[in-house]
FIFIZA-509823 format. One line per field, with one value per residue (C-alpha): residue number from 1; y negated, z negated, x; chain. Coordinates in steps of 0.001 Angstrom, whole numbers, plus 500000, padded with zeros to 6 digits. Layout:
num = [NUM, ...]
c2 = [Y, ...]
c3 = [Z, ...]
c1 = [X, ...]
cadena = [A, ...]
This chain:
num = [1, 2, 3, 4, 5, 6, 7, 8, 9, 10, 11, 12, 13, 14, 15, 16, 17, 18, 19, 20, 21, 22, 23, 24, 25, 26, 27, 28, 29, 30, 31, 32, 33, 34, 35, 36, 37, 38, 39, 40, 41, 42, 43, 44, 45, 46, 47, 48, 49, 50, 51, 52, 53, 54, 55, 56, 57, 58, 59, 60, 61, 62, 63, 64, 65, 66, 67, 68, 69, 70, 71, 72, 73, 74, 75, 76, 77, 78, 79, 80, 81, 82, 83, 84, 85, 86, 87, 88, 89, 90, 91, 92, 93, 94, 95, 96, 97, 98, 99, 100, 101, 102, 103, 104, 105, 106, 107, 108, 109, 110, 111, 112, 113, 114, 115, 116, 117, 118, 119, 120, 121, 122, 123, 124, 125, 126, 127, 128, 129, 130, 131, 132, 133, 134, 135, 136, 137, 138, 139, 140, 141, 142, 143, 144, 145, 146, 147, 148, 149, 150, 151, 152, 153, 154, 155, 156, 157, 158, 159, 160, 161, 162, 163, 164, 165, 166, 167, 168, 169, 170, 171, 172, 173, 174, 175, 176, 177, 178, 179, 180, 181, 182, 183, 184, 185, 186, 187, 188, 189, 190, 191, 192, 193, 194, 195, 196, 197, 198, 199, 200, 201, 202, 203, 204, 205, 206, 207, 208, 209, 210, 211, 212, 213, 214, 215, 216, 217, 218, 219, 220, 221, 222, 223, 224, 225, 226, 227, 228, 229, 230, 231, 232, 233, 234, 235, 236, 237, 238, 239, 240, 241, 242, 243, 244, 245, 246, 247, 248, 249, 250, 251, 252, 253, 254, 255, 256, 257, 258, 259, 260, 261, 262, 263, 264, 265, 266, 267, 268, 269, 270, 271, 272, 273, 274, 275, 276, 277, 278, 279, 280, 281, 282, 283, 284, 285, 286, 287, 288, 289, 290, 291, 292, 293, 294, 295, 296, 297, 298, 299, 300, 301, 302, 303, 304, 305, 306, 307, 308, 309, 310, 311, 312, 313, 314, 315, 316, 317, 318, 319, 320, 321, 322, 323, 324, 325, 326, 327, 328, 329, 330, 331, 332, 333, 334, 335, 336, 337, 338, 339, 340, 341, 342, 343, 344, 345, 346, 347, 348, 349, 350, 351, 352, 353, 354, 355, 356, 357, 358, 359, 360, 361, 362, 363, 364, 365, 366, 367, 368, 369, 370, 371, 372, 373, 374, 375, 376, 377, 378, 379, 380, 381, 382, 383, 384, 385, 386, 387, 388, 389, 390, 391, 392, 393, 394, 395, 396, 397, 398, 399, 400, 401, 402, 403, 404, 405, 406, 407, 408, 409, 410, 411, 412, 413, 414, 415, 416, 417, 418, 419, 420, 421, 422, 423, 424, 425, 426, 427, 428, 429, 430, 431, 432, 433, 434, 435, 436, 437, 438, 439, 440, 441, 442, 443, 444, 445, 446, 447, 448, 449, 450, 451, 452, 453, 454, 455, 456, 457, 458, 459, 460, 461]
c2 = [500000, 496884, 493572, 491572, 494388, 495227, 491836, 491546, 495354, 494212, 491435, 493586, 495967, 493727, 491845, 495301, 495737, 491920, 492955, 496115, 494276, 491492, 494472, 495659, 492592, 491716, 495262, 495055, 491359, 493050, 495583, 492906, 489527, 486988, 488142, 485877, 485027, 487561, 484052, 481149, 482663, 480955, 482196, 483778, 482064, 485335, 484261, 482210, 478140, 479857, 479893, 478672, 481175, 483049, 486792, 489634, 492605, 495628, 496246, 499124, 501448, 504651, 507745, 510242, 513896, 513106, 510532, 510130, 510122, 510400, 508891, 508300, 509614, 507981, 509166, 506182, 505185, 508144, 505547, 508665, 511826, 512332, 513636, 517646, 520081, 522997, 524913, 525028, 521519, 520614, 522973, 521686, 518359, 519173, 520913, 518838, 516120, 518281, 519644, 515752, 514895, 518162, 517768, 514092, 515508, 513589, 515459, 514684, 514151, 512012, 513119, 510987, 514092, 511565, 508266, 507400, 509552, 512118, 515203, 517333, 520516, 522753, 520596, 521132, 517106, 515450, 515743, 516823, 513851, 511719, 511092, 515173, 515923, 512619, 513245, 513626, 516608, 518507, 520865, 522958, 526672, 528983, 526758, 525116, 521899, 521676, 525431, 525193, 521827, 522721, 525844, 524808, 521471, 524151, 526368, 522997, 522183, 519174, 518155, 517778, 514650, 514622, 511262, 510315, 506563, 506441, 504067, 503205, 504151, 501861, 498506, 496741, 497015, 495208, 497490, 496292, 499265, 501267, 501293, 502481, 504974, 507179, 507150, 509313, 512773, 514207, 515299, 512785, 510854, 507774, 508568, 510763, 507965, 504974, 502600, 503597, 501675, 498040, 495732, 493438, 490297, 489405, 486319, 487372, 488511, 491994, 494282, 496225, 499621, 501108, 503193, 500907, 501580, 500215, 503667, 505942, 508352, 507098, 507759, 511391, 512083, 510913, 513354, 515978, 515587, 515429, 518660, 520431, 519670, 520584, 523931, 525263, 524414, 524027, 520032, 518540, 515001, 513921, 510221, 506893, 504250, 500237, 499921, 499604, 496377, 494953, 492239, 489420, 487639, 489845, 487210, 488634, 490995, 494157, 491611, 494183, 496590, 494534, 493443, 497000, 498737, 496106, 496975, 495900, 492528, 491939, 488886, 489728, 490379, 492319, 494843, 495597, 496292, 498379, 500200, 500596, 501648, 504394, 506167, 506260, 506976, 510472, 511381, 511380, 513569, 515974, 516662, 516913, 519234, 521007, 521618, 522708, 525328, 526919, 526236, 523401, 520373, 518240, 514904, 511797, 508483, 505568, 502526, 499692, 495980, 494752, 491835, 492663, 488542, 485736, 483798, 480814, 482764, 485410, 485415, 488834, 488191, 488189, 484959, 485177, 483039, 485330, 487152, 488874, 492741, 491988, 489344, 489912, 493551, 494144, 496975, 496435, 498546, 497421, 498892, 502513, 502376, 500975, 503499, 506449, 506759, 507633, 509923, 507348, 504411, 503128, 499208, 498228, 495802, 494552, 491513, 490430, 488776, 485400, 485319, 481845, 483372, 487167, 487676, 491671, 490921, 488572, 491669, 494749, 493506, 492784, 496305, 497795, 495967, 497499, 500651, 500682, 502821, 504436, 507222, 506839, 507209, 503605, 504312, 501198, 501338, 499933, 499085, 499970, 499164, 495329, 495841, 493854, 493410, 490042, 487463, 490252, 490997, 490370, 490973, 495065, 495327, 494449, 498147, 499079, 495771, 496352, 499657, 498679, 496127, 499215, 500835, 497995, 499410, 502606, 502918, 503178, 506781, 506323, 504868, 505721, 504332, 503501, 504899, 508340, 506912, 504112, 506250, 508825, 506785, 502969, 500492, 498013, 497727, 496088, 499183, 501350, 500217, 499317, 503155, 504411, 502502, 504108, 508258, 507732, 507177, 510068, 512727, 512261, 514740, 516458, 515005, 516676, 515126, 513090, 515274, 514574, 512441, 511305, 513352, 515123, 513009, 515746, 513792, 514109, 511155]
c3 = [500000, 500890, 498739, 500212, 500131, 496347, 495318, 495375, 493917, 491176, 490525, 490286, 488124, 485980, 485532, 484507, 482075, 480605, 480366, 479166, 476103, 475791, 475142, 472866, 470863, 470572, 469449, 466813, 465307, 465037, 462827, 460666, 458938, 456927, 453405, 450775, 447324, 444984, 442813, 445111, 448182, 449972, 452737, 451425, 452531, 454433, 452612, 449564, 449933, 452508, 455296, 455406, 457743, 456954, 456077, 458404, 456576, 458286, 456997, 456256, 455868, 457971, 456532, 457332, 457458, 456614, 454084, 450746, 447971, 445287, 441633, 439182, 436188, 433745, 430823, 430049, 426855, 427053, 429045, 430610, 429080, 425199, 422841, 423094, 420387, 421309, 424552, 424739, 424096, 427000, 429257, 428118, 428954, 432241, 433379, 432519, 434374, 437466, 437622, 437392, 440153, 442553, 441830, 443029, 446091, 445382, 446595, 445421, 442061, 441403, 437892, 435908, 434852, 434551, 433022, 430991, 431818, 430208, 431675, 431879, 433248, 432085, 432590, 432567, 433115, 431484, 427654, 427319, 427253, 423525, 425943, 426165, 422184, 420190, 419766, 422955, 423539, 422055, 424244, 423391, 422796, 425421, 428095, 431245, 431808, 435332, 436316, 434880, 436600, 439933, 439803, 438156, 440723, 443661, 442928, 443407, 446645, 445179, 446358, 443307, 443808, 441086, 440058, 438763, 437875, 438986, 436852, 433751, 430406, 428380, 429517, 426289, 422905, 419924, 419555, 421268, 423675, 421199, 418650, 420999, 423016, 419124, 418971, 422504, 422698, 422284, 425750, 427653, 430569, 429564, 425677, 427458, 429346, 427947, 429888, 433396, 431243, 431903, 428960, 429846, 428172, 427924, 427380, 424257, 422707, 423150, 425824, 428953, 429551, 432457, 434893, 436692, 440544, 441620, 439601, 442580, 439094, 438734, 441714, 441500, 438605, 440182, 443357, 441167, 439495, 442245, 443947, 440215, 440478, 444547, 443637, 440787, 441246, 444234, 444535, 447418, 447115, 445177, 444084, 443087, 441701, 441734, 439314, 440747, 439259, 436831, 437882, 436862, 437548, 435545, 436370, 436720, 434009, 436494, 437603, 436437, 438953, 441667, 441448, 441015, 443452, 446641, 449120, 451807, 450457, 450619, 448813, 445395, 446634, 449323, 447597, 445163, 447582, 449266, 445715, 446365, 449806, 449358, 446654, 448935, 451960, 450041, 448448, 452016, 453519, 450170, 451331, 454657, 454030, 451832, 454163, 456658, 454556, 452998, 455398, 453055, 454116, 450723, 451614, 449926, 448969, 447533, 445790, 445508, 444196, 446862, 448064, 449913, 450844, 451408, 455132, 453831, 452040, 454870, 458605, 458559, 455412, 454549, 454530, 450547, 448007, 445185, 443727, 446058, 445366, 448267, 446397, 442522, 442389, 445610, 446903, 450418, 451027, 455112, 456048, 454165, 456703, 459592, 459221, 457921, 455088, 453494, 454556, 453127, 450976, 448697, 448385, 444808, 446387, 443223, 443806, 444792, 448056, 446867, 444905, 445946, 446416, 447080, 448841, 449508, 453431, 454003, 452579, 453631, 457362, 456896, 455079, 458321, 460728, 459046, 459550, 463119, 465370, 462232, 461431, 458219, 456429, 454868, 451775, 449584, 445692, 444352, 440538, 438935, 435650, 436692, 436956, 434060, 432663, 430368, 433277, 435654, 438200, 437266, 440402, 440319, 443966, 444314, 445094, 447407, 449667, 449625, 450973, 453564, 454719, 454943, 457567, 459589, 460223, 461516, 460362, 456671, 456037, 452249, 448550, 445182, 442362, 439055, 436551, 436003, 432774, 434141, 436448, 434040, 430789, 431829, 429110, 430318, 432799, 435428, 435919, 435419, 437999, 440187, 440056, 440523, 443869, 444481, 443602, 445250, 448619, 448207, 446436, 450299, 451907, 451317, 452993, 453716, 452989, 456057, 457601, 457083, 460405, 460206, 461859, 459784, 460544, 460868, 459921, 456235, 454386]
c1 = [500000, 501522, 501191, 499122, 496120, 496939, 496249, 492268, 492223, 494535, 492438, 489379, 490996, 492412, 488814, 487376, 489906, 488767, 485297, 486086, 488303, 485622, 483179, 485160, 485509, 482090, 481493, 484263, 482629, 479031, 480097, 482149, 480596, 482463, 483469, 482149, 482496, 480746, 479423, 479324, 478911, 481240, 483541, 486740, 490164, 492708, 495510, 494633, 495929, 498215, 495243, 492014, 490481, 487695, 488041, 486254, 485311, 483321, 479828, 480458, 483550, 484962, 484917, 487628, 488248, 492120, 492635, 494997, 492541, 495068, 495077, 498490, 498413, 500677, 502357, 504678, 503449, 500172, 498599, 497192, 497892, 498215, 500903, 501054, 502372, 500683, 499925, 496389, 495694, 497822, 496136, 493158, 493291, 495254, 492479, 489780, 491699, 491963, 488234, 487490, 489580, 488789, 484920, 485135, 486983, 489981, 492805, 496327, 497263, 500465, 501937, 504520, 507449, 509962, 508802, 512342, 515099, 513572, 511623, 507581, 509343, 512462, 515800, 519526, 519830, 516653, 515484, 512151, 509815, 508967, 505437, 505186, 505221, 505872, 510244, 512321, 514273, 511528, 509322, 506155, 507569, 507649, 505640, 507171, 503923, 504749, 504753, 501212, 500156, 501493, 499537, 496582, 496372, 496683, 493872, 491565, 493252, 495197, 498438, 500977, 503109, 506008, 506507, 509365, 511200, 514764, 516637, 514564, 515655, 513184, 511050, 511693, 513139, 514370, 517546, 520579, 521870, 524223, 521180, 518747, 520665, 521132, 517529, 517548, 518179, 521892, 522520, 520417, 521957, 522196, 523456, 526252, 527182, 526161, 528877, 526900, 523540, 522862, 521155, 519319, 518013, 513886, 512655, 511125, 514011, 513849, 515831, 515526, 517531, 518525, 520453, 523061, 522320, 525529, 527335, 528104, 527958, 524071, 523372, 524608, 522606, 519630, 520010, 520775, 517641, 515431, 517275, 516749, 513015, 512443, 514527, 512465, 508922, 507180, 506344, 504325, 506044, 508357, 507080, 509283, 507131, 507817, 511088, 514573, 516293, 514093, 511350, 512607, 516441, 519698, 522219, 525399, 524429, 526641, 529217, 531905, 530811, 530071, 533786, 534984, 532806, 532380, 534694, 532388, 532669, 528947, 527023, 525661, 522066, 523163, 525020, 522248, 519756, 522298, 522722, 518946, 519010, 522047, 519804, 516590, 518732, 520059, 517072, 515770, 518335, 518253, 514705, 515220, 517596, 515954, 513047, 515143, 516725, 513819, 510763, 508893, 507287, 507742, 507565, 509147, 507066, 507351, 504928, 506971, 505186, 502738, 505195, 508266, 509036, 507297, 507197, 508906, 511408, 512423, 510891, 509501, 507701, 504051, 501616, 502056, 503881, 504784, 507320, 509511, 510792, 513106, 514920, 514071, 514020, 516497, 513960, 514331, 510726, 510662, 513185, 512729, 509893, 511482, 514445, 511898, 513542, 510058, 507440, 504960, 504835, 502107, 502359, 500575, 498123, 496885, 495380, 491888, 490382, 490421, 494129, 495739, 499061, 498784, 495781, 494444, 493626, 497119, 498601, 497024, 497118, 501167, 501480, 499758, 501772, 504901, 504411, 503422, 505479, 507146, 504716, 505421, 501816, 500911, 498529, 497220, 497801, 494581, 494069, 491171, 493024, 492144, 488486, 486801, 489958, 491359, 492141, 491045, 488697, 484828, 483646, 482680, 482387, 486806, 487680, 484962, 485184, 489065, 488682, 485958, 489009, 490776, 488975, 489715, 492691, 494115, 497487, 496064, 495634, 493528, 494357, 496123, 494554, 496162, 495055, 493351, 491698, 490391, 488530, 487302, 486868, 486376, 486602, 483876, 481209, 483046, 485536, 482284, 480374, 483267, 484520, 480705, 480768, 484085, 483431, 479750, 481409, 484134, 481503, 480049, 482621, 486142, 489065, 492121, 495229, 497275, 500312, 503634, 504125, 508018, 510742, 513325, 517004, 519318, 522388, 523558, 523934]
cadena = [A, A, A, A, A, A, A, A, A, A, A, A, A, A, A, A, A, A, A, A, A, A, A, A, A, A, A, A, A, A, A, A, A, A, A, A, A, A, A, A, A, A, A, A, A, A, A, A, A, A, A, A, A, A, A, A, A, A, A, A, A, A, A, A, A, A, A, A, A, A, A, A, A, A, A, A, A, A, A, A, A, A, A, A, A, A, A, A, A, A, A, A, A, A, A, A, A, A, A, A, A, A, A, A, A, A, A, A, A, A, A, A, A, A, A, A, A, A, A, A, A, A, A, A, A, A, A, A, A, A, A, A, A, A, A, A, A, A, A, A, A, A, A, A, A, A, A, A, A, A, A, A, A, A, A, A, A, A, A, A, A, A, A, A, A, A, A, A, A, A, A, A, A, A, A, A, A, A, A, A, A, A, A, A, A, A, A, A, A, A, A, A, A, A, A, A, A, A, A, A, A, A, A, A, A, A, A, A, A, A, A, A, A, A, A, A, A, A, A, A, A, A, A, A, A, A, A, A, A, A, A, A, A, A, A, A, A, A, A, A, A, A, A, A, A, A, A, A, A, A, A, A, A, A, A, A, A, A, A, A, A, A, A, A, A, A, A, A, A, A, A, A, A, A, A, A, A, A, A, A, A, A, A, A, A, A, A, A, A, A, A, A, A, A, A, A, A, A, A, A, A, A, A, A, A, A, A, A, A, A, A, A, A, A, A, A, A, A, A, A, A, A, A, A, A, A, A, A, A, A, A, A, A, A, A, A, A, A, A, A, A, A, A, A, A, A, A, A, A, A, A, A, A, A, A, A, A, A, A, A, A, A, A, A, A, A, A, A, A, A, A, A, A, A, A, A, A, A, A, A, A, A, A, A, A, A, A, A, A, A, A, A, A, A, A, A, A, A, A, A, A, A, A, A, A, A, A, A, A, A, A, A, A, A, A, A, A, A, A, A, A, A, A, A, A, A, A, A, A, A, A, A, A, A, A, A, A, A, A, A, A, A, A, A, A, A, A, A, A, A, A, A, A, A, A, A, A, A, A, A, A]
């Protein structure tokens, strides 16, 4: 066909395809309206004082036959899981959690074993937890909690993710390090080697402990640990949540080993999120490898804090303007995805609709554009802890408009919510009736969870 005769059919063709996306369009608005404000009615802002545009939210959401419908269940502090001496009274809470979960067809449950350098499941490395039976190092006799869980979680068809948190020793204490370290277990990490432990100052006057991620030792451990846990019991995930360097600025609190350890001669910031990335980076390959080697799929996942940077702060950031893991906690989440590094990550959207500076839509549409191309399986972190809440959320109908927003888009593949109590013993009527809306829509139909989409890298790291 020469030129001159393609031109009117390309025109033609090119018109259909314009009506075709016009169509298309119009279709897509009537099944959307413009969100409003639970109270006042007025039109929600997309970003907060960042844009004035109106939000678009479907009328109703899209269910699917594959979607993450996991809750975390916490055991930092008992938030969700008591004290244990005895066997039975373990197992019977375990199960009652996971005949809650299975009859509201969730389907993956995302466990805290390792909340404080310390361990739910036989260890060489890790002390049994003080969260498992009130005094670390101390187990119940004769029972292995995992072994149980995994096996327990897997007769109701729910995926077990092991969570564990990397670096942190404790959030905050009055002891200065030598003083709290005693009160640890004998042959816990960080007690064995309390020089590889950074102490860091809180405004309040009390002290965070933990891990030093720029140890190449640390880092070691950490592997170790994860290998120790795919090796023994049979995981579906293993799970990091949202604490690398603390949240808020440590100074030059590891200046010492940023001297002795920089060859590369990289800025400050740079290094630590390179301490970061090197430990994600391994893990990653461990897995990989360990797949490989013994026919598993367990995948790897991570839930960092909702905001990786802001726009004015970094040109790939999101339309936000609050604090920045990227710079504060040096947890470079974009490019785990970008370089699959993860199988999935859960951001911890945690913020309402109308938040001035971290808005859910501003967000969730930035989280989605992330991910595209990776197949790395985006899943939104949703708090139902904030429902009703002091200085929370009063508005009951947060959690199910957020996930209608979802469905908007296709490269989320479901929701994690924090926490399991929240859902199964709310403390006021706004979490009440904000979960109801919640388990009505997923006591509708099962859902399988999403495949593991990313490639395996066969390099070692």
């Amino acid at each position: 066909m020469d030129y001159i005769s393609f031109i009117p059919q390309a025109y033609f063709f090119f018109g259909l395809v314009g009506l075709l996306l016009c169509f298309l369009a119009a279709a897509a608005a009537g099944n959307t309206e413009i969100h409003r404000h639970y109270k006042t009615g007025q039109p929600l802002r997309y970003a907060g004082k960042l844009s004035h545009a109106p939000i678009r939210i479907p009328k109703s959401g899209k269910d699917a036959s594959r979607e993450m419908r996991g809750v975390w269940m916490a055991t930092v502090s008992n938030i969700d899981f008591h004290k244990h001496k005895r066997q039975d009274s373990f197992q019977k809470e375990y199960l009652e959690a996971a005949s809650n979960l299975a009859g509201h067809n969730f389907n993956a449950v995302v466990f805290q074993i390792r909340a404080t350098n310390d361990a739910f499941y036989r260890s060489a490395l890790n002390p049994w937890s003080r969260y498992l039976t009130g005094r670390e190092g101390e187990g119940i006799p004769g029972f292995d909690p995992l072994d149980f869980m995994l096996r327990e979680a897997h007769k109701r068809s729910l995926e077990f993710h092991a969570w564990l948190n990397p670096y942190r020793i404790v959030n905050s204490t009055p002891l200065r390090k030598p003083d709290y370290l005693k009160t640890l277990a004998p042959g816990n990490f960080a007690r064995k080697r309390p020089e590889l432990v950074l102490e860091i100052p809180l405004h309040n006057g009390t002290y965070q402990l933990i891990l030093n991620p720029g140890e190449a030792e640390v880092t070691a451990f950490l592997l170790d640990t994860v290998r120790e846990i795919v090796v023994n019991y049979d995981v579906d995930a293993i799970h990091f949540d949202d604490y690398f360097y603390p949240y808020h600025p440590i100074g030059n609190i590891d200046r010492k080993t940023y001297d002795r350890y920089n060859s590369a001669g990289l800025p400050l910031g740079e290094w630590r999120r390179n301490n970061v990335n090197t430990l994600i980076e391994k893990v990653h390959a461990l897995l990989n490898a360990h797949n490989r080697e013994n026919r598993k799929l367990v995948k790897f996942g991570i839930s960092p804090f909702g905001i990786w940077a802001n726009r004015a702060n970094h040109p790939q950031g999101s339309l936000t303007a609050g604090k920045q893991s990227y710079y504060v906690q040096f947890a470079d989440s974009r490019r785990w995805v970008k370089e699959r590094w993860v199988d999935y990550i859960v951001p911890q959207l945690y913020w309402e609709f109308d938040h001035e500076v971290a808005a859910y839509a501003a967000l969730l549409d930035w989280r989605a554009g992330v991910v595209r191309h990776t197949k790395v399986n985006l899943y939104i972190g949703q708090s139902a802890s904030r429902l009703g809440s002091a200085g929370a959320w009063k508005n009951c109908n947060e959690l199910a408009d957020q996930q209608r927003y979802n469905s908007k888009r296709r490269a989320v593949k479901g929701t994690i919510l924090f926490s399991y109590s929240s859902i199964f013993f709310p403390r006021n009527k706004y979490m009440y009736l904000g979960i109801k809306k919640i388990l009505a829509r997923y006591r509708q139909h099962k859902a399988a969870v999403p495949k593991r989409r990313t490639r395996q890298v066969l390099k070692e790291s």
